[in-house]
N, C-alpha and C positions, 0 to 999 in steps of 0.2 A: 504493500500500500504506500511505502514512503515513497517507494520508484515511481509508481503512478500520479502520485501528489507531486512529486518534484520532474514528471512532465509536462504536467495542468500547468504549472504555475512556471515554467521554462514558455511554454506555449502560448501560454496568456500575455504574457510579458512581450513574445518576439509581435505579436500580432498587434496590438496596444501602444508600442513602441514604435513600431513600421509604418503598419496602417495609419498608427494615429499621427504619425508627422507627417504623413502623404495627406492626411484630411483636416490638419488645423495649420499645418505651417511654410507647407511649402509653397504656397502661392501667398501666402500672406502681403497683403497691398505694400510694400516700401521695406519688407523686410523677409520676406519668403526665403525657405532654406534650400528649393529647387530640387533637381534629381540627386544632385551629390549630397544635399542634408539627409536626404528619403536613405539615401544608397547608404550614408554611416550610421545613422538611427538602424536600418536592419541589424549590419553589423554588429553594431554597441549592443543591439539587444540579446542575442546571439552568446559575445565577448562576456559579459556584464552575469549571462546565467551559467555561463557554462562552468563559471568559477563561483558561484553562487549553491548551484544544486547539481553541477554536472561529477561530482566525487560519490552522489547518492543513485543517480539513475542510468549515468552513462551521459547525459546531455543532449537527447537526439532530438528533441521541439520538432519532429517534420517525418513524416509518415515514411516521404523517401528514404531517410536518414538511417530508419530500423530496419527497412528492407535492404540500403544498401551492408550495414552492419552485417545481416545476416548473411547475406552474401558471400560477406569477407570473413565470418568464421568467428565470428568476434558479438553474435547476440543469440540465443536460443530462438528457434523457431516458435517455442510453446508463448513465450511472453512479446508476440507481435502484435496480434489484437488486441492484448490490452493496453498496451504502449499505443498502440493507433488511436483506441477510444478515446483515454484520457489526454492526447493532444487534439483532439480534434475537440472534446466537448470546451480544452483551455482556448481553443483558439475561437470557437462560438461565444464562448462566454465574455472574453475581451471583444468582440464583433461589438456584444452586446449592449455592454460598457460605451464603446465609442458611439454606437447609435446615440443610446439615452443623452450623450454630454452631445453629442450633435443638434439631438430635439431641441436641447436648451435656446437654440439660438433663433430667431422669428425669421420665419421663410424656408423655414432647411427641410430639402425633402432629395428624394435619390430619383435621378431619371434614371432610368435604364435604360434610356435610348444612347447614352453617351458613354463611350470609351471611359475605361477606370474609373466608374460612376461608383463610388463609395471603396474605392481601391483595388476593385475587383479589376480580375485579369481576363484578356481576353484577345482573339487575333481576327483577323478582317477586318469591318467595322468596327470593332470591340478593341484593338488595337492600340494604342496610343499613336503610334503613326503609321496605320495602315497595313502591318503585315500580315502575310497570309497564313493558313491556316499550318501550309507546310514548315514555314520559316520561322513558324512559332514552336510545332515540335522538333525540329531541330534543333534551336536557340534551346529549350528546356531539357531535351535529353542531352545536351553537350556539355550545360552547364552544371547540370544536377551530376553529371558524372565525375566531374572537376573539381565539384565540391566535397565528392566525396571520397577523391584520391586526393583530395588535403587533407581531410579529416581521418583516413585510414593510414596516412601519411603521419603527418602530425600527432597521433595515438599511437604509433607503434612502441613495440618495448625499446625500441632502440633508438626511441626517437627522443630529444628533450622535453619530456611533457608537460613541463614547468612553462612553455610558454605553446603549448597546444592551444589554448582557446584565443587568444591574439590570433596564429594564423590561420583560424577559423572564421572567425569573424571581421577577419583582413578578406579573406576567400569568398564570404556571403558580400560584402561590400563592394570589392570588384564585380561579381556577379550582377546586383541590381544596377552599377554604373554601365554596364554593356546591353542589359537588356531589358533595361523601363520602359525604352523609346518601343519596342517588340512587343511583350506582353504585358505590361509591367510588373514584371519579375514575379513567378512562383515559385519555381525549386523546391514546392512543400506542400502540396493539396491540403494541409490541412486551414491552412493561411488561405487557401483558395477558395476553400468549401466553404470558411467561415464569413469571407465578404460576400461570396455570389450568394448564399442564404438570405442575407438582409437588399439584397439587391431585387434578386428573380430575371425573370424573363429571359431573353441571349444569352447575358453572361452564367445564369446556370443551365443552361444546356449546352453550352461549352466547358461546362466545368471537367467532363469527361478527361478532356486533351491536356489537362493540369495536373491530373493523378495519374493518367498511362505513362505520357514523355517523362516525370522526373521520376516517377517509381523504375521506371525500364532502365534508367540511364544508370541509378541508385546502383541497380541489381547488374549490370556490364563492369563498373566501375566495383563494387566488390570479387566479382571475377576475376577481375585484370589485375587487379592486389596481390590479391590471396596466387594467384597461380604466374603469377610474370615479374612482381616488383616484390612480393616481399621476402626478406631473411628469413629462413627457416631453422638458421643456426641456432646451437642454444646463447642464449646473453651471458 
């Protein structure tokens, strides 16, 4: 239950922290933090838990994350749904949070006719600028894969692990600086699920393309770990 709790609240945080500076600050009139605030606010949230709660659960806030784990030999198969649950209900429940503090404000409502309408991700029209639906699975399984031959990188026994969540959260950060302008950045279906839910229409029936691409990418890039990059010597 502590592993679970300390995904919820890993989960909560990255979504809260992401999402919520894509929706109070980046466009802010004369002082907006733009893509690169959005892109280090993921990171940070990231960086900030995984030294926080990631010595109780492993760290993994992103569905991809466990799949790619598993992959690489490094999570049980038995405790992946519930790892997925409890990220996915922490990353609703922050969704939820940010709605409510959004209500707050007179006029505030979500079209879902518009590209990253409440942070949601999305390719075509849905897009931020326009990409298509292939160049959006691309861009997501390339990145999710990347991300997580840092993170199986940076975790190895052999690796310094004293600064493993720095180039994690350096690695999530480069990632939303390449591809906001594309989908704006999932790398995490549960981050996906939790804005297109308060959204609807397009953006969740594209939700699909947000859990295939970065779960498939997750699950290549634990492959290519475990059987092509990593030491097998003893430490």
């Amino acid at each position: 239950m502590k592993k679970l709790l300390a995904e919820f609240f890993g989960t909560y945080w990255l979504v809260f922290g992401g999402c919520g500076s894509a929706l109070f600050a980046c466009n802010f009139p004369g002082a907006g933090i733009g893509f690169v605030g959005v892109s280090l606010a993921f990171g940070l949230t990231v960086l900030t838990m995984a030294y926080a709660v990631g010595h109780i659960s492993g760290g993994h806030f992103n569905p991809a994350v466990s799949f790619g784990l598993w992959a690489g030999g490094r999570f049980s198969a038995k405790e992946l749904l519930p790892y997925i649950i409890a990220q996915c209900i922490g990353a609703i429940a922050a969704a939820g949070t940010l709605y409510t503090i959004a209500s707050g404000k007179a006029g505030f409502m979500i079209d879902n006719t518009k590209a990253g309408a409440f942070a949601s991700n999305g390719y075509g029209a849905f897009s931020p600028d326009g990409y298509s639906m292939q160049s959006a699975f691309i861009a997501e399984f390339a990145l999710t894969l990347f991300f997580l031959l840092i993170i199986l990188g940076a975790t190895d026994k052999f690796a310094n692990g004293k600064f493993a969540g720095v180039a994690i959260g350096l690695g999530l950060t480069l990632i939303h600086l390449i591809s906001i302008p594309i989908t704006n950045t999932s790398v995490n279906p549960a981050r996906s699920l939790s804005q297109a839910l308060f959204v609807g229409g397009e953006p969740l029936s594209q939700l699909w393309m947000f859990w295939v691409a970065p779960i498939l990418g997750a699950i290549v890039a634990g492959f290519i770990y475990k059987n092509l990059l990593q030491d097998h010597s003893e430490a």
